[in-house]
N, C-alpha and C positions, 0 to 999 in steps of 0.2 A: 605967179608963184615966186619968192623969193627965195628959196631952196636952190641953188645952180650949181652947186660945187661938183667935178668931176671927181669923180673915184675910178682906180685901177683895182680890182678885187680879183686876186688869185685862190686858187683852191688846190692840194697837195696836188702834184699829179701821180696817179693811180701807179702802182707796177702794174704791168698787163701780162702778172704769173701766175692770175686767178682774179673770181668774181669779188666783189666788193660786198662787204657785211653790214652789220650794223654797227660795229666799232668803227670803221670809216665814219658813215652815216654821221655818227653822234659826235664825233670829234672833230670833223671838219665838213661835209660838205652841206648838211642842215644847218648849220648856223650861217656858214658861206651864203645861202640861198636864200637863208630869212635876211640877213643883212643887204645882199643886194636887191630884193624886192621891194622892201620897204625903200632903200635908193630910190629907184627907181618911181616909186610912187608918191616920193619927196618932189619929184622932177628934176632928180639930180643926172649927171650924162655918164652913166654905168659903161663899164666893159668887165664882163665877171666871166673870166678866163681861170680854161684847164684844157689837159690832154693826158693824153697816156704816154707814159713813161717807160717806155721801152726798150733802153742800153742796159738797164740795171742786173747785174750776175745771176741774181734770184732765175729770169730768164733762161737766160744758159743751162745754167744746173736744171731748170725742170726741162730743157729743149735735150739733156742729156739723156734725164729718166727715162722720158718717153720715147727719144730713139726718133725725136726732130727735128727741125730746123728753128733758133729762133724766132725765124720771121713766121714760121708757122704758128709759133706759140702766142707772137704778138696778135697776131691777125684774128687767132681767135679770140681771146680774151678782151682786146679794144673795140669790138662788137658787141661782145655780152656787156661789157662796163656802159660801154656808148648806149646801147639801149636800154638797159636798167636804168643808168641817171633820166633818161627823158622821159620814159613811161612814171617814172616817180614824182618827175617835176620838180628837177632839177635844172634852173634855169640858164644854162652858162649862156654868155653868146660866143662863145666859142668853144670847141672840144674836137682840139687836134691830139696830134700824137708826134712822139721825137723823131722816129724815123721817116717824117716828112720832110721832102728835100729844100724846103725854107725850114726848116729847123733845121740841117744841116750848114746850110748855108750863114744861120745868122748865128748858131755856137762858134763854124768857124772863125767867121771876119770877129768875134768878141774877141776868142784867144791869139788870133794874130795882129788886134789891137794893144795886148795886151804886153805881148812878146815883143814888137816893132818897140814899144813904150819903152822895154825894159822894168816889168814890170815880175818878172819870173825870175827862180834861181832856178839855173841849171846843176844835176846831181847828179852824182853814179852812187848809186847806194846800194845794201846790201836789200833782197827780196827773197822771199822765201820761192823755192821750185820745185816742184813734184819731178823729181827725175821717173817713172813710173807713166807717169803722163807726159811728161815731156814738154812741161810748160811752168812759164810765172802764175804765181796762183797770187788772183786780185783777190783782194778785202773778205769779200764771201765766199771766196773758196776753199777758206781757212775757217775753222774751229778751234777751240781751244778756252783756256779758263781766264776769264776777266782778269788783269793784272790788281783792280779797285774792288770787286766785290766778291768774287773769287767763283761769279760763275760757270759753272763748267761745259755751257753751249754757247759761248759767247761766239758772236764771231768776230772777223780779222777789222772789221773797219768802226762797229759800235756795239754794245753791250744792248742786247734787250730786256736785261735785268731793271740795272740799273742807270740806265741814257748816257753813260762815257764813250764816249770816242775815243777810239788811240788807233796805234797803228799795228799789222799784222803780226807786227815782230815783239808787238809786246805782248802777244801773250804765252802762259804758260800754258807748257805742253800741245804748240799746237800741231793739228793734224791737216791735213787735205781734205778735205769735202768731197775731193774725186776721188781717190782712191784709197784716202782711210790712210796712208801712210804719215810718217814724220818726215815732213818737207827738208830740205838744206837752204843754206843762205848761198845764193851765186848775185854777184854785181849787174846791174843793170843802171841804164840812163832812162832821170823823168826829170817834166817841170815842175819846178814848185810855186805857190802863191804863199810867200812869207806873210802868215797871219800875225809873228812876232811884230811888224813893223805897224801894224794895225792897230796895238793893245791899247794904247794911250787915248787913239782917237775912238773906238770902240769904246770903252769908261765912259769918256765924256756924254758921247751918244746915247749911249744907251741906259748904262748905269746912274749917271749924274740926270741925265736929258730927257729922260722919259721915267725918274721913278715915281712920278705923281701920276701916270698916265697909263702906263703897260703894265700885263699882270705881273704879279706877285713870283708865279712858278715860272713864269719868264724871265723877269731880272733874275730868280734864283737861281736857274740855270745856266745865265750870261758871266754872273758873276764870280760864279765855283769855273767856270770854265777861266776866265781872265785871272781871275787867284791863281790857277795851277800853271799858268803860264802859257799862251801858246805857241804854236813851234808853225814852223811853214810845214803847208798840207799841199800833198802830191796833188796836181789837177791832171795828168796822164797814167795810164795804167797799160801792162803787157797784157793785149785781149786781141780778139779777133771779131769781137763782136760792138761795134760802136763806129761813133766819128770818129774817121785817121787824124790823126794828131798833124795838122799841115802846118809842117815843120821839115825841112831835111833832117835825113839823120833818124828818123820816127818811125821807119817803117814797123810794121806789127805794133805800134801805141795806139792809143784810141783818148780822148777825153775819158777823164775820169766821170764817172755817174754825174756825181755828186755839182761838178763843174758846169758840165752837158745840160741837165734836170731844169733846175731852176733858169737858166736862160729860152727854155720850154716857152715861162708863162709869154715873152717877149716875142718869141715868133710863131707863138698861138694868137698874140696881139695882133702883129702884121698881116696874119693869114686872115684876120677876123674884120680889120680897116681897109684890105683891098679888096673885100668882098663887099662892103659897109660904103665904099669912097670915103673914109676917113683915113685921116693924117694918124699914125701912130705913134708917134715921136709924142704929140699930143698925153697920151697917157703913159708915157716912160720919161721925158725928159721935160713936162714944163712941172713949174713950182705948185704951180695953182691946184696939181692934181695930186687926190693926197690916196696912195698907193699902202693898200693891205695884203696881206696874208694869213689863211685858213689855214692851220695845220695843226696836227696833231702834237704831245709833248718830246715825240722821237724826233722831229724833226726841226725841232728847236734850234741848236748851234747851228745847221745848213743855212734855215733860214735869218738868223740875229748875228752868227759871226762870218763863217762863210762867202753867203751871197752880197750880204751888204760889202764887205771887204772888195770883193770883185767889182761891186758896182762904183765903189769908189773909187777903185784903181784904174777903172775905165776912165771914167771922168766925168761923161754926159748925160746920165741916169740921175733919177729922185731915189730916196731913199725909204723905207715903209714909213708910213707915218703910227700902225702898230703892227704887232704880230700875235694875237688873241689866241692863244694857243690851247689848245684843250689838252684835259688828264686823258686817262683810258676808260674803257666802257668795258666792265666785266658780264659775263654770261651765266646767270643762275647761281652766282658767289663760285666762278672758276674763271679764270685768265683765258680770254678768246683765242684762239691756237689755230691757226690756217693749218697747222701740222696734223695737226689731231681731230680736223673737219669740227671742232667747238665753237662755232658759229654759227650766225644767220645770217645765211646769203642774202642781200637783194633779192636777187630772177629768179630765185624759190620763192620768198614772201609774195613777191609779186604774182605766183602762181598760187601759192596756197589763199591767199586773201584779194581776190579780183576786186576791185573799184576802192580799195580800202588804202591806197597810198600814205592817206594826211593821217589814219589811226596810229600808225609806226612814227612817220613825221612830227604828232604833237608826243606820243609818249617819250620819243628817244631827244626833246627839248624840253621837257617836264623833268628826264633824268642825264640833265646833259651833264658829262663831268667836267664843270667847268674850272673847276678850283683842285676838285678831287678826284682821282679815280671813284666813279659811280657801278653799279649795277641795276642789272636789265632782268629780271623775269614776266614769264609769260603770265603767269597771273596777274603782275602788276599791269602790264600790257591787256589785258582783259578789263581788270577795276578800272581803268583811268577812262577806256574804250564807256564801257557798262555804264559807270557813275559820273561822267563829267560830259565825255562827247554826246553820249544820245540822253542823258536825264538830264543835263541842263543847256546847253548850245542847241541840239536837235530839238528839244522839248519847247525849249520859248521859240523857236522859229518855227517850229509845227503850229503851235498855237495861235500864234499872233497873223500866221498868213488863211490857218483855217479857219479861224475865227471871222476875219477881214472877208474872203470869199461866201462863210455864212451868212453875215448880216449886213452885207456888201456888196455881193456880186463881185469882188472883188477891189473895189475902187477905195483910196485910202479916203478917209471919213473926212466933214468937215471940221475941227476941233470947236471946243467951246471957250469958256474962259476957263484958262489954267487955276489947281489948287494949285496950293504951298506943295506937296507931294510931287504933282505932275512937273512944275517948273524946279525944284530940288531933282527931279528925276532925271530933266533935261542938261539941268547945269552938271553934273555928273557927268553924264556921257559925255558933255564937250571936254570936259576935263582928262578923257582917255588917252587921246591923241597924242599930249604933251609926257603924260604917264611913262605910255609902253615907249616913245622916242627917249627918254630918261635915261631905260634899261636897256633901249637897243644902241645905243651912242656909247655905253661903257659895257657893250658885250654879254650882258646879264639876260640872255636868250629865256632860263628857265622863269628870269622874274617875269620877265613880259610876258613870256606866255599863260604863265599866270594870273596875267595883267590885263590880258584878251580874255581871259576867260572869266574875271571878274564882272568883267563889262554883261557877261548872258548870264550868271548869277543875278545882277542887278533889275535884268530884263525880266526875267520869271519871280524873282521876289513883287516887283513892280504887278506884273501881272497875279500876283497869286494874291497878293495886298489888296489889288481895287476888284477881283474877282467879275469882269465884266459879260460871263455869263450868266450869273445871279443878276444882273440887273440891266438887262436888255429887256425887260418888257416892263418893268416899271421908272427904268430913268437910261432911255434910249441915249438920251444926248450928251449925258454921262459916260456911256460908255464910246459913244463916236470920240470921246476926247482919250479916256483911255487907251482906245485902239489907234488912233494917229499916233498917241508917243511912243507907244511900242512896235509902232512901225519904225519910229526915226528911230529907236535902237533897234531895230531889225537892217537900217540902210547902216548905220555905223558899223557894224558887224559883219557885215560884205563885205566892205572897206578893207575894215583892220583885219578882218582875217587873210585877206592874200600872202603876209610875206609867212605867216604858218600853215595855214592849210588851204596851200592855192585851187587844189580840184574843187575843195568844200564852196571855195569863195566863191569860182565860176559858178557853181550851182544856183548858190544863194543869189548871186547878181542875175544870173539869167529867171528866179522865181521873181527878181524882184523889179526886171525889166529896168535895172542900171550900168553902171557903165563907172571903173574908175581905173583901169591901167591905160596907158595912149591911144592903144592900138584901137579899143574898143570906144573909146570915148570919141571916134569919129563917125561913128553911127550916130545919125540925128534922129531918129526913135528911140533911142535911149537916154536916162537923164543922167549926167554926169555928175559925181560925186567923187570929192577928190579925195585927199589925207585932211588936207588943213581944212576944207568944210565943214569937218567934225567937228573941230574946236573952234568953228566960226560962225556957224548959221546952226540956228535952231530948226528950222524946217528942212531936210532932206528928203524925203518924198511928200511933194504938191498935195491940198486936197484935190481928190477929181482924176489925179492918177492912177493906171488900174497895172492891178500886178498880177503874175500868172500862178498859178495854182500852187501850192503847197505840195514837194519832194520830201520822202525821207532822205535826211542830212549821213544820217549813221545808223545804220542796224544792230544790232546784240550781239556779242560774241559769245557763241555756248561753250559751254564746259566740253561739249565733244571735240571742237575745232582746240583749246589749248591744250586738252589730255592728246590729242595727234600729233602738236608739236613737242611737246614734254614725252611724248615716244622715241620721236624722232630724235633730239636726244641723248634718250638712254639707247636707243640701239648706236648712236656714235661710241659711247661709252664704255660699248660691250664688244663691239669691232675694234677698237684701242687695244683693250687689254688682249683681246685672240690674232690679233695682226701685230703687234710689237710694233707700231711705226718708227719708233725712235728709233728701233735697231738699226745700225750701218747695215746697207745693203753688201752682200757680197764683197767682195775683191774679186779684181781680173785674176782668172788661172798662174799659177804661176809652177816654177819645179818642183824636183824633189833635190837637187841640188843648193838653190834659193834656201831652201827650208835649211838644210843640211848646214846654213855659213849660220843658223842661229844658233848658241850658246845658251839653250835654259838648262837653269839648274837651281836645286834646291836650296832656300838659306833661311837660317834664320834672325831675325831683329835684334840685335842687342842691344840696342838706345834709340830715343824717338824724345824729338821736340820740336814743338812747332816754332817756324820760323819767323823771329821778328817783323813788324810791320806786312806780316800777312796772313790774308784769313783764309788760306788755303791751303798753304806749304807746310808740308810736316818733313825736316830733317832725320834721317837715321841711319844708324849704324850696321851695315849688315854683315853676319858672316856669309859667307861663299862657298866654304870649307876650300877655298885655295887664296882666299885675304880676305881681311878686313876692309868692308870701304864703304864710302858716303853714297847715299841715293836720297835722292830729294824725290816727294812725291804729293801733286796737289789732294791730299786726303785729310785734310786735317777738321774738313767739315761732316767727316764721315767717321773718326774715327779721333780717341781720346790718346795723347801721349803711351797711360797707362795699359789700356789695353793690346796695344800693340806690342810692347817687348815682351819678348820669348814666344813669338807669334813666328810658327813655319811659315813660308811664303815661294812661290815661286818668281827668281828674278830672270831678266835677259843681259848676260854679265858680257855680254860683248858687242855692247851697245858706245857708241862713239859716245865720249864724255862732251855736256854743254852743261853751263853756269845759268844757272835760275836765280833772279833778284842776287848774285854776287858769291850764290855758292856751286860748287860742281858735285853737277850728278853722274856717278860713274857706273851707271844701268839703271834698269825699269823693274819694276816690281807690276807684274800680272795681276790685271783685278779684272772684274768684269760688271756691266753697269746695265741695271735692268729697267724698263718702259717707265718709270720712277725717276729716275735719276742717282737710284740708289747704287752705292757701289758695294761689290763682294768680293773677296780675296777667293783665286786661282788655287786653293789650297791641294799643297803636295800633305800626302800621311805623316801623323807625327815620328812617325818612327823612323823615318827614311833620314839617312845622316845628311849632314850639311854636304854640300858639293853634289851628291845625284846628279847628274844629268839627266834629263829631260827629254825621248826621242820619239 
């Protein structure tokens, strides 16, 4: 086989601050797994690497809820994730986690190659601090409103709106995530990885380098990012929870996530080649090996500005040769929500539908969002099951192996001389091979699979055409030729289906007593069948060969089994709105003195305009009834200039003044914000004069 290219093939790695859905699924680690199967079945020397991502704050915060330990949280969740991917068939050969002490060991020696280099700026800058907690509050500990889109859950380190990155301090109005308070700026020291000094050779790379070759929402992304200019990005953060920053001078720093994370895929490598007796350096540092990345479109700048920058400031690392990045996967026309439990878990699916892995598998690569955010419903999840997996894949391979054990006993027939029909038939299917490589070489998961399943449309057309139960007793040998070539597309279909539905494929290979991934092909009772045989020998299964009985491929999904999920649901839906999840949880106790230093009082609006250059900021004018003064407030997507003047309101007028985008706000106007996102004015009575206090 002349296929030998190495591939390094990474997959996100997971947070392990919950199970994994089907938006994972469809956005990165099914196409991850169709890609490196089919590798593999090329004869190429695979290493398709992942682990659980475990320093990430997300952690923390839910180790806080529940009144845990981190390492608690991790432990469990890198279980459930660890054995969902493999009961799914999900193929990594690796699946480590960060907080193994080779991954400790090899994020360190990266950053203090890196520091030894001179390759960091050193900074005291200003950070936000929950004096309340009594701590710097990292990236996610922070909320507040997009400075770009004018989200108002964004958090401190990227927008889930709309995919910006910035930093904690850019945004408006933010708040603590631990305690709900308005943080202060105190100085601290971190390192930085100037990405400014990158931009030039990033353009070339990426922008200039690859825009014949990487998608579209990728360069779109690289590009808007390198327009807006980049600024050096902290790689340390004040946490307690991570790799110590091995540096003097660091005590309580930790690697920043984002730094820590992706050097993940690299000592998931190492742990996977000293288990293997393979060199790993092999797939990080020679040329020959051409180095991908699975990931979703959030993850976009880690992995295209970022990581590459670190890897080139290292010096002895390859660079991706793409980064196939997928849109999002919506749920029943709603935004998937780990908040709002708007999901499909894994290790539920996997419960609710026992043997049925590859039915999820091919639907959620049928609707992969490859270009676009897509959507998932269970109905379609049913029609694709119903009308495609068991009425035409199930159906021609029911037929053609029970037909074969019918008038066969099993044993594939001897052919006669080929029609025009039967050899058009055969030249077809050799032509698959080249097809779906086409579509899996430029990432087009959903065409090939379409591509694969063109192939069992062709089989049962073929079969329903020459009808060779109608003519088994008057032109027998006729039909032995019919049934051989719907056997060699029944071996072709074995083949090509492993890198999409590998349990299916086993099945199929085991009915069909074949053999076509390595491992298997060292059985010498079975007959090997490779990729490129398809598109090279017309005969795949010998006459005189006998094959084993005929499996259902796929069973029915009834209308009871999707009305159970489409319950499930609407009871998520209806838990939503009666638990208010969005609500901030409590605040710690605090006095009656505390209360006593707040200053609310009644006022009313006298002028309101929204602030240039932002789609959130509404400026206005308020009385106090003891002065006139400016309060900026992100409302302006909630609320029209007009409406607002001569609007009572209740403000907090002895609130420390801070400048939002270059104006000062000198207090807080009271709103309140319900499981919507909707906001509502604190409203004091009209009648109550300007000044009231508040008590």
């Amino acid at each position: 086989m002349s296929h030998q290219q190495r591939y390094t093939i990474t997959a996100a790695l997971p947070y392990t601050n919950g199970p994994v859905h089907i938006g994972h699924l469809a956005g990165v680690y099914v196409p991850a797994d169709i890609y490196a199967r089919y590798q593999r079945l090329k004869g190429a020397d695979v290493a398709f690497i992942c682990g659980s991502d475990e320093h990430g704050v997300p952690i923390t915060l839910k180790a806080k809820k529940e009144g845990v330990t981190p390492q608690e949280i991790v432990d469990r969740y890198h279980k459930i994730i660890g054995d969902s991917f493999e009961e799914f068939g999900i193929s990594f050969d690796n699946y480590s986690r960060t907080s193994a002490p080779i991954h400790h060991d090899t994020a360190s020696f990266f950053f203090t190659k890196l520091y030894n280099d001179g390759k960091f700026i050193e900074q005291v800058t200003e950070q936000l601090y929950d004096a309340e907690a009594n701590q710097f509050l990292a990236d996610r500990f922070v909320v507040g409103t997009c400075p770009k889109c004018g989200n108002p859950e964004s958090y401190g380190d990227q927008c889930e709106r709309c995919g910006t990155s910035h930093n904690a301090t850019d945004l408006i109005e933010p708040k603590s995530a631990i305690t709900g308070n308005v943080p202060e700026l105190r100085d601290t020291k971190h390192w930085f990885l100037p990405l400014d000094q990158y931009s030039e050779w990033l353009n070339d790379w990426i922008v200039e380098g690859h825009a014949a070759d990487w998608k579209t929402n990728v360069l779109g992304q690289v590009k808007g990012w390198i327009a807006d200019g980049l600024k050096p990005r902290a790689v340390t953060r004040d946490l307690d929870w991570g790799i110590p920053v091995p540096v003097e001078g660091a005590d309580g720093k930790v690697l920043y996530v984002w730094f820590d994370a992706p050097i993940g895929y690299i000592s998931s490598t190492k742990e996977w080649a000293a288990r293997e007796g393979k060199n790993w350096e092999d797939y990080w540092k020679n040329e020959n090996t051409k180095l991908l990345h699975f990931i979703g479109k959030d993850n976009i700048v880690f992995h295209c500005i970022i990581f590459p920058a670190m890897l080139k400031a290292h010096g002895e690392f390859i660079l991706p040769d793409n980064v196939p990045a997928n849109e999002f996967l919506n749920l029943e026309d709603d935004k998937i929500s780990t908040s709002r439990n708007w999901a499909v878990w894994l290790h539920e699916y996997l419960e609710d539908f026992p043997g049925q892995q590859d039915v999820l598998r091919y639907v959620l690569t049928a609707n992969a969002p490859e270009t676009k955010d897509n959507n998932f419903t269970w109905k379609d999840f049913q029609a694709r099951n119903n009308n495609e997996l068991v009425a035409i894949l199930g159906n021609f391979i029911n037929r053609a192996l029970v037909l074969t054990h019918k008038y066969y006993d099993g044993v594939v027939p001897e052919p006669g001389a080929f029609t025009q029909v039967d050899q058009e038939t055969l030249d077809a299917v050799s032509a698959f091979p080249a097809s779906i490589e086409g579509s899996l070489e430029r990432y087009r998961f959903r065409e090939s699979a379409n591509e694969f399943m063109n192939l069992a449309r062709l089989g049962n057309k073929y079969l329903a055409d020459e009808e060779p139960w109608k003519f088994i007793k008057t032109d027998p040998e006729r039909v032995k030729t019919v049934m051989f070539v719907g056997l060699q597309i029944a071996g072709a279909l074995a083949v090509l289906a492993e890198p999409f539905l590998p349990h299916t494929a086993k099945k199929l290979q085991d009915m069909l007593n074949i053999a076509s991934n390595p491992a298997a092909r060292l059985r010498a009772d079975l007959v090997k069948i490779e990729w490129n045989d398809i598109a090279e020998k017309q005969e795949l299964l010998h006459h005189g060969y006998k094959i084993n009985k005929a499996e259902l491929l796929f069973s029915k999904i009834e209308d009871e089994q999707i009305e159970a999920q489409l319950a499930k649901l609407e009871a998520t839906k209806a838990s939503n709105k009666s638990t208010t999840p969005n609500l901030m949880p409590q605040k710690e106790e605090t006095n009656y003195d505390d209360f006593m230093k707040m200053d609310l009082r009644v006022a009313e609006i006298l002028t309101a305009e929204k602030l240039p250059k932002s789609n959130k900021l509404m400026v206005m004018t308020v009385d106090t009834g003891i002065d006139k003064r400016t309060i900026v407030s992100g409302i302006a997507k909630h609320f029209t200039a007009e409406e607002l003047i001569g609007r009572k309101v209740t403000v907090l007028a002895n609130l420390a003044p801070r400048k939002l985008m270059g104006v000062e706000s000198q207090g807080m106007i009271l709103l309140a914000e319900d499981p919507d996102g909707k906001l509502v004015f604190v409203n004091p009575d009209d009648a109550i004069l300007n000044g009231a206090t508040i008590a």
